[in-house]
N, C-alpha and C positions, 0 to 999 in steps of 0.2 A: 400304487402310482397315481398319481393325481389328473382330473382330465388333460388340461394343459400339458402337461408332459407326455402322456399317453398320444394326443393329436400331435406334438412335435417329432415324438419319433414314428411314428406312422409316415407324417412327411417324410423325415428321412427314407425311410424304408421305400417309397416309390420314388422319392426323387434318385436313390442309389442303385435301384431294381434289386438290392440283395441286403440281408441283416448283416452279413459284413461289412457293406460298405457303409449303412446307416452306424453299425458299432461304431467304426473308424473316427467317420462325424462326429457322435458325439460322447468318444471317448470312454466308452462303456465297455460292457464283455456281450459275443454276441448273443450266450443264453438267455440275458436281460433282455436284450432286444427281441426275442422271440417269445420269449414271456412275456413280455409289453401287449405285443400283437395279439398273442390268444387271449388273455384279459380284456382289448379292448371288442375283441369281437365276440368273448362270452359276455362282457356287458350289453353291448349293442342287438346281440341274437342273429347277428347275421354273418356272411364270411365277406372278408375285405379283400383279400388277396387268393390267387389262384397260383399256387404252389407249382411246378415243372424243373426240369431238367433243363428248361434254357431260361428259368430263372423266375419273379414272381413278377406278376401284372396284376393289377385291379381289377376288380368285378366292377360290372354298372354302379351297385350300390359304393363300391371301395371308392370308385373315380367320382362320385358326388359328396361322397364323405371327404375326400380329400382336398376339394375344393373348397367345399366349406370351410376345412380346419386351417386349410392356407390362410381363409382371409380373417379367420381369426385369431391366428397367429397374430397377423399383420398387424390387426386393432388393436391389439393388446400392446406387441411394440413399439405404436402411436404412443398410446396410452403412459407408457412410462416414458417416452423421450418427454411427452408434455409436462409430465411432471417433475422432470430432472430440471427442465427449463423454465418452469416454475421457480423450482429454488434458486437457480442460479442469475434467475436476473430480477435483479432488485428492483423494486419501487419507493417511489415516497418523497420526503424532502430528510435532507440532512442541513443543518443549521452548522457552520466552521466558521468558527473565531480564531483569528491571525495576526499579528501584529504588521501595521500598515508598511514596510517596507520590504519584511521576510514575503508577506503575500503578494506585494506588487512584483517583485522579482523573480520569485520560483514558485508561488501556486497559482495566477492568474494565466501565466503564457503556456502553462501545459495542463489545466483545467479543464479544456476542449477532449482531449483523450479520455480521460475520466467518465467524460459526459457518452463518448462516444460508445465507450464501451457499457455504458449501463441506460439504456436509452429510455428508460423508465424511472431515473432518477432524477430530484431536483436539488442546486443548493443553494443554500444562500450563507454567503460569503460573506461576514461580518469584519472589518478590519478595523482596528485598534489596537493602539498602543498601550492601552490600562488593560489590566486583568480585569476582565470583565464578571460578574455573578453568571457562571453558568445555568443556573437552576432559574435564577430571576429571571432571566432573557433567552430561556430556552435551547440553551447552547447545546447538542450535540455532541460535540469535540472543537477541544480548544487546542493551537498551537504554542506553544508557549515556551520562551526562553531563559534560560538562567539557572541557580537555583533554586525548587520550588519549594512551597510551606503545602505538604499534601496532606494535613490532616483529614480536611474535609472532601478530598479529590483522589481520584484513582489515577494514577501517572503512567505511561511507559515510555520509556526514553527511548527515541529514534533514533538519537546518533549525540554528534560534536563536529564543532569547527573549532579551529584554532582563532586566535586574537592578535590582530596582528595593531603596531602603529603605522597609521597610513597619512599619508598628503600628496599635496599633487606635486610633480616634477615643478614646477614654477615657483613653487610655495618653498623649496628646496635649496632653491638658484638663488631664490632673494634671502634664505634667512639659514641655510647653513643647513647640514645633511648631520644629524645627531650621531655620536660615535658611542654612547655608550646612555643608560639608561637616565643616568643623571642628570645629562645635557640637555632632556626634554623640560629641565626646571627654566632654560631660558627660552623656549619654544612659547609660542600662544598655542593654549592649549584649549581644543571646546568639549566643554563637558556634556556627556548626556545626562540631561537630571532627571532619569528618571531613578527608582529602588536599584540598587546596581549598577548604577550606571557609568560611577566613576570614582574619585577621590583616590586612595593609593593603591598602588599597581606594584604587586611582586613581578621582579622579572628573576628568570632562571638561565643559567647558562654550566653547560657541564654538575659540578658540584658546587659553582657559584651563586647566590641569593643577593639579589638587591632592591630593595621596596623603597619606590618613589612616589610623593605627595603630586597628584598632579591638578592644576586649578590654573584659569584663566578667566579673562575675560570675558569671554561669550560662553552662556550656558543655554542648551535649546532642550527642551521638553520630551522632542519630539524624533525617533530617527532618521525621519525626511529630513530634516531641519539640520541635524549634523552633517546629513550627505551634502546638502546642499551647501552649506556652508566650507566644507573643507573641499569640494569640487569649486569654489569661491576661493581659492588661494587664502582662505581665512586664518589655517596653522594647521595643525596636527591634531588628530583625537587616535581613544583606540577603540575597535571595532572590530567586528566578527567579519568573517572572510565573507561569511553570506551575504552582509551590507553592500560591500563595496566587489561583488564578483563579477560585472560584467568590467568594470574598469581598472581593476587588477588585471583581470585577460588582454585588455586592449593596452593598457601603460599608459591611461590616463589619469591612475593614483598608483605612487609607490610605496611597498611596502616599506620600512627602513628597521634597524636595529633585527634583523633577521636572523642574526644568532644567538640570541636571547626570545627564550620562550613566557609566551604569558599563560594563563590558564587557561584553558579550551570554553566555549562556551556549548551548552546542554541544549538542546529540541525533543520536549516533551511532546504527548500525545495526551489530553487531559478530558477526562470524562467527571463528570459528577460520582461521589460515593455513593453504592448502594443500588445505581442502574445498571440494567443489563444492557451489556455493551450491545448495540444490534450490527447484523449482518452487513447491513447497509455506511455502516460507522467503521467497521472493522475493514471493511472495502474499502474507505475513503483512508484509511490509517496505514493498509499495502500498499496503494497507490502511491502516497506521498512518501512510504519507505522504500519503491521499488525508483521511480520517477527520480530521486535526488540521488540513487544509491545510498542510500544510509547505513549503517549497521544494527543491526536487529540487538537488543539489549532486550534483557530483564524488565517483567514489569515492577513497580511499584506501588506502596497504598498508605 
């Protein structure tokens, strides 16, 4: 038996006044327990405990020995909480790249929790709308939409929203409420031009399929730019539920054509190929899968 353990049950044994009751504590048989005791006091050369019929007490030397091993106990169980709490609270900076509307909406206003819980951490919050060079710009973890080219990236996909066609209730009034996918050919429609962003649109209903060209007038670059624009009475685009989620909740944009499904859109989790994912990244990547509710998927590479 090792010192440590030999000083643990010895505690037991006076804190219990009896090898029964130290057994009981710590789940042993009492012969251990009493072999414990004569080992540690043929190591020592001295007698620790005074043996009786109304049970065992400490000698002089038993009750200074025992005090000591209390507090060495103790130190020791410093010892490991400091180190468990070592591991588990991170430091350092993590660098997250976001696209400027998914980040202004759902990672800025619950960012503070994050922070709060890892009070040793720092980050910095890159937002844009290009896929940025991880490796070049030191990324971290990047958020990323759609579907991805992961050759040179390690992916794991956090979840999906659905795509809905959205405009505002006004936008509606003045230019007719679309009955069917087709009808959006007379709509102003704004495109996002970015990789993805738009041109034709399957829509699905039951076992139904209908793929529509859609193009307009105003085309913006940028996802701000479309919000802004179709909260602008400007027409119709389509978009991810995540874009337009506070004002889907309030019915300041309506969805339309909502029995017909469009493809969902993907939120990856993107690291550079070939890094080890850190502690402190893998942290930031629970967070934003616990925070939005996501569903936990498969990685990819």
């Amino acid at each position: 038996m090792d010192r440590l353990t030999a000083m643990e049950t010895y505690v037991c044994v006076v804190e219990t006044e009896s090898f029964s009751g130290a057994a009981r504590l710590l789940n042993v048989g009492q012969p251990a327990v009493s072999k414990a005791i004569a080992q540690l006091e043929e190591r020592l050369g001295i007698r620790l405990l005074l043996r009786s019929t109304r049970g065992l007490t400490p000698t002089d030397a038993g009750t200074a020995f025992y005090e000591c091993a209390k507090r060495a106990i103790g130190e020791v169980e410093q010892a490991e909480l400091v180190a468990r709490r070592a591991a588990t609270n991170l430091a350092g900076r993590v660098r997250v790249s976001a696209s400027v509307t998914f980040g202004r909406l759902h990672i800025n206003p619950v960012i503070g929790r994050f922070l709060d819980q890892h009070p040793h951490l720092s980050l910095d919050i890159i937002l844009d709308d290009r896929n940025v060079d991880l490796l070049e710009e030191g990324i971290d973890i990047a958020l990323r939409m759609g579907t991805l080219d992961v050759s040179n990236l390690t992916a794991r996909k956090l979840g999906e929203a659905p795509r809905l066609v959205v405009g505002t209730p006004a936008y509606f009034e003045r230019a007719g409420v679309p009955a069917t996918p087709a009808d959006l050919a007379s709509h102003e429609f704004i495109t996002y031009s970015q990789p993805r962003g738009g041109g034709t649109w399957t829509f699905r209903r039951d076992s139904s399929e209908v793929s529509v060209s859609l193009s307009g007038r105003l085309s913006i670059s940028a996802a701000e730019g479309v919000r802004e624009a179709v909260l602008a009475n400007l027409g119709v685009a389509v978009a991810s539920e995540w874009m337009f989620a506070p004002e889907l909740k309030s019915g300041r944009i309506r969805p339309v054509l909502t029995d017909w499904r469009l493809p969902p859109i993907e939120l990856w989790a993107v690291t550079p190929e070939g890094r080890m994912v850190s502690a402190k990244t893998r942290a930031f990547i629970s967070f934003v899968e616990e925070t939005l509710g996501l569903t936990r998927c498969t990685d990819a590479a």
